[in-house]
C-alpha positions as CSV (number, residue, x, y, z in Angstrom):
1,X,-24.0,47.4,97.7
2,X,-24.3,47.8,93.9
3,X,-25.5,44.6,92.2
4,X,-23.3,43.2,89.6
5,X,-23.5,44.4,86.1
6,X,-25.4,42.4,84.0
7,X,-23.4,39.7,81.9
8,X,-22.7,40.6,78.6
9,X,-24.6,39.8,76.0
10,X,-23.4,36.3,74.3
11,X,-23.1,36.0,70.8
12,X,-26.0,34.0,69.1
13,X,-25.1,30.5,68.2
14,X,-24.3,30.2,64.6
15,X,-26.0,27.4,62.6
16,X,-23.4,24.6,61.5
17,X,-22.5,25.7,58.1
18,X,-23.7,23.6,55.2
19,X,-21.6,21.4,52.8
20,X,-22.3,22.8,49.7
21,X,-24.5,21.2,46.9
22,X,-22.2,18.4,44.4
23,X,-23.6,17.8,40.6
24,X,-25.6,14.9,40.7
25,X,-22.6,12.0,38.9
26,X,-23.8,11.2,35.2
27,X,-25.5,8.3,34.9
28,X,-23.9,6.0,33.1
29,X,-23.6,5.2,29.4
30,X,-25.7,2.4,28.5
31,X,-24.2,0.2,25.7
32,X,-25.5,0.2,22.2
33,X,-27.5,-2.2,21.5
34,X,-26.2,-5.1,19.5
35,X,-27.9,-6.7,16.7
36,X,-29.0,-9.9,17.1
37,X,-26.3,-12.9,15.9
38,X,-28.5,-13.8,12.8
39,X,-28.5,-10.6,11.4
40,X,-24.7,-10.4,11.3
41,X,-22.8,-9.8,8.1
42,X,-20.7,-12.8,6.3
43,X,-17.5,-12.9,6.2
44,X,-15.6,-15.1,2.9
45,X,-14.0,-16.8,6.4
46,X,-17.0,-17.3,7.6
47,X,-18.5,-19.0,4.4
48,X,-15.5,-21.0,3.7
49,X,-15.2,-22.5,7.6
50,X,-19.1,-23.7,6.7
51,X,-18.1,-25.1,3.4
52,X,-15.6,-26.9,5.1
53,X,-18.6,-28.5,7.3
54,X,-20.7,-29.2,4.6
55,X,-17.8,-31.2,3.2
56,X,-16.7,-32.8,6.1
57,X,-20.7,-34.3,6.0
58,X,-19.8,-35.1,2.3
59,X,-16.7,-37.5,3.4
60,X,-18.5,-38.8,6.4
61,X,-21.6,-39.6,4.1
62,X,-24.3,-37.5,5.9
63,X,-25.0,-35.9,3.3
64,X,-25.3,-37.3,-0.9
65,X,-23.6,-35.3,-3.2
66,X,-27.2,-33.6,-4.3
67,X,-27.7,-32.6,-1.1
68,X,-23.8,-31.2,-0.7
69,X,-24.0,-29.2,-3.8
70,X,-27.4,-28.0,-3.4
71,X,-26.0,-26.3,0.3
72,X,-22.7,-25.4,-1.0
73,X,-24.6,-22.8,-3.7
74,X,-26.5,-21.7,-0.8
75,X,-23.5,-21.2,1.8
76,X,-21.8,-19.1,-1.1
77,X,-25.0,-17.2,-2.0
78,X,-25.5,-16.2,2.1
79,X,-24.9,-12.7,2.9
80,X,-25.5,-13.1,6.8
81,X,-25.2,-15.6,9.7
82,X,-28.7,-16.7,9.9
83,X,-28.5,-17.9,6.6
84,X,-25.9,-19.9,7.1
85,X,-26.6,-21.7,10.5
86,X,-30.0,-23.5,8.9
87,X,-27.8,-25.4,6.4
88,X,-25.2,-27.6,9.4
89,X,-27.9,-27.4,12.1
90,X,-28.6,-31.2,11.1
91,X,-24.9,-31.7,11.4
92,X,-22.4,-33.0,13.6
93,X,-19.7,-29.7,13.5
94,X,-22.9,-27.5,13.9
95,X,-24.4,-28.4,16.6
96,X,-22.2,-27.3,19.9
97,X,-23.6,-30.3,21.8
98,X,-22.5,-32.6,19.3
99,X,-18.3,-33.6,19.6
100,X,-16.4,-31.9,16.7
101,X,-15.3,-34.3,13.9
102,X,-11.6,-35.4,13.9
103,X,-9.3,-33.1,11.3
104,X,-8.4,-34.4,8.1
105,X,-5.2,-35.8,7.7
106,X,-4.4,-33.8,4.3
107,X,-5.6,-30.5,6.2
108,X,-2.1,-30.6,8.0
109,X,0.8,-28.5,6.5
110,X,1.6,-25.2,5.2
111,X,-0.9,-22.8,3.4
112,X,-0.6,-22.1,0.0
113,X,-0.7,-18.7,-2.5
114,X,-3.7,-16.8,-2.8
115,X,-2.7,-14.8,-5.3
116,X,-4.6,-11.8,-7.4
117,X,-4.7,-12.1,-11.1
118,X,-4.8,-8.9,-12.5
119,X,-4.6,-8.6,-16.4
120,X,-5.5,-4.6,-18.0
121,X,-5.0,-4.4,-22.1
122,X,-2.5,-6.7,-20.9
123,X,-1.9,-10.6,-19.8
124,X,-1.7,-12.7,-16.6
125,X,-1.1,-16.3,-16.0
126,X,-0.3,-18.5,-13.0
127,X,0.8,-22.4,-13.5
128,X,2.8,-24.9,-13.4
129,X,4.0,-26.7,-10.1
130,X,2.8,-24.3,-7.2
131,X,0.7,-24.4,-3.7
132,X,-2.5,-23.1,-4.2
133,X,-4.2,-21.9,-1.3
134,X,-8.2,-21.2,-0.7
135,X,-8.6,-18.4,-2.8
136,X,-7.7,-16.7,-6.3
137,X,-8.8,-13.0,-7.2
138,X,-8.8,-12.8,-11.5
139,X,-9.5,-9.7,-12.8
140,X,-10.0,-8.7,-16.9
141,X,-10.1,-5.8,-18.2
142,X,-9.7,-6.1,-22.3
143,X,-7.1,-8.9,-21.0
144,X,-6.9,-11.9,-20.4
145,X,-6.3,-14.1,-17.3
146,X,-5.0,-17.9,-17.4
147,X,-5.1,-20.2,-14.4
148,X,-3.5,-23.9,-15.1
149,X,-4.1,-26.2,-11.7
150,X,-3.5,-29.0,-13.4
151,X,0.2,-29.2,-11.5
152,X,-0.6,-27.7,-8.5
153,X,-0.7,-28.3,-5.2
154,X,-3.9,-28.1,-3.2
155,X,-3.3,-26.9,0.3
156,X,-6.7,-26.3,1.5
157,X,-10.3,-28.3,0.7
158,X,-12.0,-25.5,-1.2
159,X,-10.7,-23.1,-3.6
160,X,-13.0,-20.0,-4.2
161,X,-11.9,-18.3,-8.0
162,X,-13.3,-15.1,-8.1
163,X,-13.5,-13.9,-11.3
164,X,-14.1,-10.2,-12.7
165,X,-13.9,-10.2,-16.3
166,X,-14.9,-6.6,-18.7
167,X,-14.2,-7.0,-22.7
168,X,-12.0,-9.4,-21.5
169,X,-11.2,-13.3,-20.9
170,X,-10.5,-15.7,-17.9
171,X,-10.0,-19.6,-18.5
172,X,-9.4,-22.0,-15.9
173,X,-8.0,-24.9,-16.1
174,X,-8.6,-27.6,-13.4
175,X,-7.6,-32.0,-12.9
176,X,-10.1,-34.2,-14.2
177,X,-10.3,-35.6,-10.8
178,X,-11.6,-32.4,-8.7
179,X,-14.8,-30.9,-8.0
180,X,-15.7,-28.2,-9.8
181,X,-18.3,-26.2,-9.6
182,X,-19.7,-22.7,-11.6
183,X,-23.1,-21.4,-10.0
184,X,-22.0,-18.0,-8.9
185,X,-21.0,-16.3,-12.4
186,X,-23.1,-13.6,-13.7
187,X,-22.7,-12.9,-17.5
188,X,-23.7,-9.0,-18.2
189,X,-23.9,-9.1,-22.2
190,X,-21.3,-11.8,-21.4
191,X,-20.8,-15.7,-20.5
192,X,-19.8,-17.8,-18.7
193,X,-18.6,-21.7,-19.8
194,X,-17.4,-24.0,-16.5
195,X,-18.3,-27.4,-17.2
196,X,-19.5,-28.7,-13.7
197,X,-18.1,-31.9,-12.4
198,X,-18.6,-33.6,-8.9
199,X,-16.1,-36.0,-8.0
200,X,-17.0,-39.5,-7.2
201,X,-14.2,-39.4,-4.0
202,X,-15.7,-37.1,-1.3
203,X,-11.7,-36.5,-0.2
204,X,-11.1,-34.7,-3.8
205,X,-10.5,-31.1,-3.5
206,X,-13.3,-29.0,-4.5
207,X,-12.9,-25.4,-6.9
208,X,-15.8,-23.2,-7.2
209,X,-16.0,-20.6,-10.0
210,X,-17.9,-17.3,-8.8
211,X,-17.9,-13.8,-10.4
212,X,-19.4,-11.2,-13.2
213,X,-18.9,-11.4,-17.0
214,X,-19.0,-8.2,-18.4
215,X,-18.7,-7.9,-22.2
216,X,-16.2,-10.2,-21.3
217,X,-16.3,-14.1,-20.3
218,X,-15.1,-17.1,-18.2
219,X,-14.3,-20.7,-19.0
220,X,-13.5,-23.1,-16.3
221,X,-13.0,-27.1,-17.3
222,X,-10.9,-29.8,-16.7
223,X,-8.3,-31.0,-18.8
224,X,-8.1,-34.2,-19.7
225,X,-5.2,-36.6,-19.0
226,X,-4.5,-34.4,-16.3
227,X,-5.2,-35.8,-12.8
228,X,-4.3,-35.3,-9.0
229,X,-3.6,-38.4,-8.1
230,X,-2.9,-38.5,-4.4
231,X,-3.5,-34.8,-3.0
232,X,-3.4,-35.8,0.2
233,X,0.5,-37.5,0.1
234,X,1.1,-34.2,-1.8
235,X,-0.2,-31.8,0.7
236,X,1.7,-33.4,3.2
237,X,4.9,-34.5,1.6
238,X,5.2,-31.1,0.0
């Protein structure tokens, strides 16, 4: 008998075939950095809501009316957050831990104008009986710029004037019975006149006078016979 052929060869066994290589995922973006709180810039909002601290400490007396005034120039002079903190640390409204003051009756109603002056070779004026609210932009140039508050109505605790004035003149006008204050003008071979005044009644609205006299000048005062008499029955009634 012939034996039987010899089986056929059989293919080799092929290696299981390999999943080819993925891109290793990107790793993902880390956040910029962020600078710490106290290095943050200042915004006017944010230096107006700590003027309203330091004047709620006025009204409660925690603070004298040296001490208010010395903290307001120093709240308005602040460029960033750290220096504002330091100056309501010690007080109620800025510390977290501490419960918030009530509001202020006359702080209830609608806001007032915040109008911008703007007088070039020309004139501007704003008076009479009107709502003022927290700030007024007055600019000069060889013009002149008149603000009469004697008849109006204040709508918010502090008003901030900022005053720009080149070859030219603002005056202000303010009632005898406000707080007024002038620190933060800089005369530039020019002046600056606003006859400081801190009322007796912590409640009084406050105006502060800042700015740059440039060949040019300011004047801020109050006139006399001219008084608010009940602000806060006006705020609310009006």
């Amino acid at each position: 008998m012939t034996e039987p052929a010899a089986d056929l060869a059989q293919p080799s066994a092929q290696p299981p075939a390999q999943p080819s290589a993925q891109p290793p995922a990107p790793a993902p973006a880390q956040p910029s950095p962020q600078p710490p709180a106290g290095t943050l810039r200042a915004s006017d909002a944010d230096r107006d809501r700590f003027a309203d601290i330091l004047r709620e400490a006025l009204a409660e007396g925690r603070l004298d009316a040296s001490e208010h005034s010395e903290r307001l120039d120093r709240v308005y002079a602040a460029k960033t957050m750290g220096e504002l903190e330091p100056l309501v640390r010690d007080l109620p409204a800025g510390n977290t831990s501490a419960p918030a003051p009530a509001a202020r009756p006359y702080a209830v109603g609608p806001t007032g104008e915040n109008p911008n002056l703007v007088a070039v070779l020309s004139g501007a004026e704003r008076k009479g009986r009107w709502r003022v609210g927290s700030r007024i932009t007055a600019v000069a140039v060889m013009g002149g710029v008149e603000i009469d508050l004697t008849e109006a109505t204040f709508t918010a605790p502090e008003l901030v004037i900022h005053c720009t004035a080149v070859m030219g003149g603002i005056s202000i006008r303010v009632p005898e019975n406000v707080t007024l204050h002038g620190s933060g003008v800089i005369g530039v071979m020019g002046g600056a006149d606003v006859r400081a005044f801190e009322s007796p009644d912590p409640q009084a609205p406050s105006v502060r006078v800042t700015g740059v006299a440039f060949w040019g000048g300011v004047e801020a005062k109050a006139k006399r016979g001219k008084t608010v008499v009940d602000w806060t029955k006006k705020r609310l009634s009006a």
